[in-house]
C-alpha positions in Angstrom: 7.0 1.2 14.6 10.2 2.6 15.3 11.7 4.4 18.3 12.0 7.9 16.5 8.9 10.3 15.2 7.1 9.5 11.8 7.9 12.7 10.4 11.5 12.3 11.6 12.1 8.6 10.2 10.0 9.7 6.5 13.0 12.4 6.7 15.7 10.8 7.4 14.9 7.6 4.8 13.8 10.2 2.0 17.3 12.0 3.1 19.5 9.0 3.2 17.9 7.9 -0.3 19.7 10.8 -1.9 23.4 11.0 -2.8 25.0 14.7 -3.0 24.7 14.6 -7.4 21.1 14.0 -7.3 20.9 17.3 -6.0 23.4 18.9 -7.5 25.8 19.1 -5.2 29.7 18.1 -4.9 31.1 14.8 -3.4 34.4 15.0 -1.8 36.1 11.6 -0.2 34.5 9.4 2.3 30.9 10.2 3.9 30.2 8.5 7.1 26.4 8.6 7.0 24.8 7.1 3.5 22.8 9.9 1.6 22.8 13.6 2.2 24.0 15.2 5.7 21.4 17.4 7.7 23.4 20.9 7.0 23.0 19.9 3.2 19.2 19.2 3.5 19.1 22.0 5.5 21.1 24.1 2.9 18.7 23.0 -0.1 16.3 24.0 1.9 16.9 27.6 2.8 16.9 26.3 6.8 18.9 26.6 9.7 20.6 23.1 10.5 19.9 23.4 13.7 15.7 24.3 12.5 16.4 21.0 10.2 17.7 18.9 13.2 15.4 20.0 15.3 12.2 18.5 12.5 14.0 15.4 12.1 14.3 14.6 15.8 10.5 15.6 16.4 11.5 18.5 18.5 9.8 20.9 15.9 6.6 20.2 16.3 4.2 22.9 14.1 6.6 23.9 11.0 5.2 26.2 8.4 4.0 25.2 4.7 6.7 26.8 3.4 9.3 25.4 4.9 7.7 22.0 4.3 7.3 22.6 0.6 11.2 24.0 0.8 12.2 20.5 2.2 10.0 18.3 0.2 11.9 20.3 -2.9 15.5 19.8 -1.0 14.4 15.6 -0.9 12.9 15.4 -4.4 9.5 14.5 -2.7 6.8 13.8 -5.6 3.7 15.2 -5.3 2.2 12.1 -3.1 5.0 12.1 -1.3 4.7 15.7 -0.1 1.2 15.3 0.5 2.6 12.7 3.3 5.1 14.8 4.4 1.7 17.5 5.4 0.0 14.7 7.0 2.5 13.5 8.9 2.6 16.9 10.5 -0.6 17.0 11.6 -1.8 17.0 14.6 -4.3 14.4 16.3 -6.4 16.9 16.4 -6.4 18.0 12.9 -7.0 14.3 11.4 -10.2 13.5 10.3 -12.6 11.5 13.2 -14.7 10.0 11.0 -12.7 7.3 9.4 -15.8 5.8 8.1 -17.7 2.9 8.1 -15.7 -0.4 9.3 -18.0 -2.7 7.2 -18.6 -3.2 3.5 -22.0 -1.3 2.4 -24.7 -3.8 1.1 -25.1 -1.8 -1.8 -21.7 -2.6 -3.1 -21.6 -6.0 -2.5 -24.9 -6.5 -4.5 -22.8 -4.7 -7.1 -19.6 -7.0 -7.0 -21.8 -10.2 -6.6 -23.5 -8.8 -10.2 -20.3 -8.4 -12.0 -19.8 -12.1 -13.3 -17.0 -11.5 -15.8 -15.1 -9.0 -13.4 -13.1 -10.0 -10.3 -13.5 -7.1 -7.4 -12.8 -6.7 -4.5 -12.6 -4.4 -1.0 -9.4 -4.0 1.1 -8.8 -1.6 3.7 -5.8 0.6 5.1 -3.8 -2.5 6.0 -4.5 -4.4 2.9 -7.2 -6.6 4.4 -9.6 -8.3 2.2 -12.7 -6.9 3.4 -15.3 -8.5 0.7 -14.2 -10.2 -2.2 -16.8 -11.2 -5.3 -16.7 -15.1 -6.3 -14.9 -14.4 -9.2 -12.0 -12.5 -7.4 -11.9 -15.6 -4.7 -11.7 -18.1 -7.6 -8.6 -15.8 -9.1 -6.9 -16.0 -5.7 -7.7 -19.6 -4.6 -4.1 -20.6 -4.4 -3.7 -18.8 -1.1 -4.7 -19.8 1.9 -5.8 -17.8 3.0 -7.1 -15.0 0.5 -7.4 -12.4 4.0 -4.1 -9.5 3.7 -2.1 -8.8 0.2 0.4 -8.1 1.7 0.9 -10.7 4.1 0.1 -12.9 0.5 2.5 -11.2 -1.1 5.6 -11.5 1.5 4.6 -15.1 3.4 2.5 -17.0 1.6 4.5 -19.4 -0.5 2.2 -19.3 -3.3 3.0 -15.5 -3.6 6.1 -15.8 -5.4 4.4 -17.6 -8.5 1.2 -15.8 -8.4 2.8 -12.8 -8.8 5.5 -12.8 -12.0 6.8 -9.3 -10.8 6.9 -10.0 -7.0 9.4 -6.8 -6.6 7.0 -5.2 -8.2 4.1 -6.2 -5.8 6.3 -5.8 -3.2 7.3 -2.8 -3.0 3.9 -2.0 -4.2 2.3 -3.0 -1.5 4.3 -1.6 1.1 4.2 1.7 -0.6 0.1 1.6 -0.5 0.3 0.7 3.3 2.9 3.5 4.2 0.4 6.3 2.5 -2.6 5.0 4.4 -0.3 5.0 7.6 0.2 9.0 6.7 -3.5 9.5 6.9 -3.8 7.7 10.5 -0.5 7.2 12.0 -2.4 5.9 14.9 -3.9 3.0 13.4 -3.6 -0.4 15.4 -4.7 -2.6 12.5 -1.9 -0.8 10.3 0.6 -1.2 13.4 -0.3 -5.1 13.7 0.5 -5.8 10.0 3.3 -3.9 10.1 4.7 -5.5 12.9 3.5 -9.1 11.8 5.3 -8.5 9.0 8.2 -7.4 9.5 8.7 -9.8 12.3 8.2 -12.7 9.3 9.6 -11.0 6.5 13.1 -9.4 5.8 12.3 -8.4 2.8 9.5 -6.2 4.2 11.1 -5.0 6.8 13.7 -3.4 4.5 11.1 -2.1 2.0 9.3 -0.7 4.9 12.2 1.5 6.2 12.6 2.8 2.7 9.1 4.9 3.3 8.2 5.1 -0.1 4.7 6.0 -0.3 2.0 5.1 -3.4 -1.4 4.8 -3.0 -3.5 1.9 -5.8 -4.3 3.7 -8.8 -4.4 1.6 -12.3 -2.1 -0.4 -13.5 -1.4 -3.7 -15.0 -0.6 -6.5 -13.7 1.5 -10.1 -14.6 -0.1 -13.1 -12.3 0.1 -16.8 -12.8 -2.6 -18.7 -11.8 -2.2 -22.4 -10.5 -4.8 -23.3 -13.0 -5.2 -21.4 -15.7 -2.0 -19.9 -16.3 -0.5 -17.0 -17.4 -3.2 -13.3 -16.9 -2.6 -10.1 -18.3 -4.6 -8.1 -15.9 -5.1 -3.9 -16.1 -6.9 -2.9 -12.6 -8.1 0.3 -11.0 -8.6 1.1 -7.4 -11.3 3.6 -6.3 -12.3 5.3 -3.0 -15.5 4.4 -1.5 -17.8 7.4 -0.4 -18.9 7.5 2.8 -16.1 5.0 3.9 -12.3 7.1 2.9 -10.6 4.0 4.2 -11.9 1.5 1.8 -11.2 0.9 -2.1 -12.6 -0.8 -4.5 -10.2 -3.3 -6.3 -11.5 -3.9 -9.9 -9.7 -6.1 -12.4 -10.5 -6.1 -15.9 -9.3 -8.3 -18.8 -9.1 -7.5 -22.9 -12.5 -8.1 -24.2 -11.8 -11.8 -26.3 -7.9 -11.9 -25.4 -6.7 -15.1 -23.2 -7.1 -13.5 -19.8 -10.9 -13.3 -20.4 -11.2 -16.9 -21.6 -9.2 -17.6 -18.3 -11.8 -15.3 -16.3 -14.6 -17.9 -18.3 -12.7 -20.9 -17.0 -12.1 -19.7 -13.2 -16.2 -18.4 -13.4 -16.9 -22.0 -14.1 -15.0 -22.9 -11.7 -16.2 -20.9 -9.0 -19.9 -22.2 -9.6 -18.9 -25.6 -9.1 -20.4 -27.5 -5.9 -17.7 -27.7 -3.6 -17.4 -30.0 -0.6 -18.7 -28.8 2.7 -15.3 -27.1 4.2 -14.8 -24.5 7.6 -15.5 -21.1 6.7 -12.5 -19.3 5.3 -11.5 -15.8 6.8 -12.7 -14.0 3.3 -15.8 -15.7 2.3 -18.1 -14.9 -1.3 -20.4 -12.4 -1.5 -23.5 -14.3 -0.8 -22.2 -15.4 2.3 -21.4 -12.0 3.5 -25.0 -10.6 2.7 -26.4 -13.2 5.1 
């Protein structure tokens, strides 16, 4: 994705991010790199600069915990964001084989298809819808396709009114795909989105070099809906056992409040015949328990 070393380019981003006062330290004339030098990373750190220079260029290639919690301290790293700093320095061998299963469990697709009132949905390490109840494909019917948030998020046109804090979902997005790069840096779905995207997308591009790193949690969300307007959406994300790489998307409404009359009105919807059409790339449940 770049022509330097993961661990090197998380550094260097995380370090260029900083400026001397965030870290308490003085700021005399002109720099001529943006963000902190190596020597003052190194410094914070309780390193050589040459030991620092050495980890940023990839040269260092097994560096203790210690000095990796030193330097997540010396880059205000959050938590997540140290735990990415560990993965990234682990070796092939070290990562987990198993990445799990690479299709959706009939188990839980029985349990989205039951949930009539609740859109849900499966995406995996890239973002890619891998399952989607009718209720979530009604939601996100303005896009065509419904396949990859993020490509939905950053290409599709329809993305910019959908979602009312697109900087938001943005950098959101980008942050969830750079901590499921951290887990399998080797990934050649990741690297195809990642590329695909940046190649369409300045605005991802950017974002991307920034290496922040969140993973889906819950939150709330603001979307707009072609048809029924305005939603007030709070979601979770969960990680399916027995398949690490997959979550579970679930969006919920307030009981009685407008977005669940609008989740009435989009269920309706979804029932409706519909004219015979070519099979879209993320198709209902029933389709994909066939």
């Amino acid at each position: 994705m770049t022509n330097g070393t993961p661990l090197g380019d998380f550094l260097r981003a995380r370090r260029e991010a900083l400026k001397p006062h965030d870290v308490g330290l003085p700021e005399h004339g002109r720099r001529r790199v943006p963000g902190l030098r190596r020597e003052e990373v190194a410094l914070l750190a309780g390193v050589s600069s040459d030991y620092y220079i050495r980890l940023e260029q990839g040269r260092e290639k097994s560096p203790s915990p210690q000095v990796l919690d030193a330097v997540a301290q010396a880059l205000k790293l959050d938590a997540e964001a140290t735990d990415h700093l560990n993965r990234l320095c682990l070796t092939a061998s070290q990562r987990p084989r198993d990445r799990g299963e690479t299709d959706v469990s009939p188990q839980l697709l029985r349990l989205m298809d039951g949930w009539d009132h609740t859109p849900a949905f499966i995406v995996g390490p890239a973002l890619d819808i891998m399952a989607a109840n009718s209720l979530a494909t009604a939601l996100h019917s303005g896009f065509d396709p419904f396949d990859n948030l993020a490509r939905m998020v950053f290409v599709d046109p329809a993305g910019r009114d959908f979602y009312q804090e697109w900087e938001r979902a943005a950098h959101s997005c980008v942050a969830e795909i750079r901590a499921a790069y951290g887990h399998d840096p080797e990934s050649a779905r990741i690297a195809e989105v990642v590329a695909e995207l940046s190649a369409r997308s300045d605005e991802f591009a950017g974002i991307w070099q920034l290496h922040d790193v969140r993973s889906k949690s819950q939150e709330t969300k603001q979307l707009k809906h072609p048809r029924v307007g305005d939603l007030h959406i709070e979601f979770a994300a969960f990680t399916v056992n027995g398949a690490p790489h997959q979550q579970l998307v679930v969006y919920q409404a307030e009981p009685a409040g407008p977005t669940a009359a609008a989740f009435e009105t989009l269920r309706a919807m979804a029932t409706q015949p519909k004219p015979a059409q070519a099979a879209a790339p993320v198709a209902d449940l029933a389709v994909n328990e066939q």
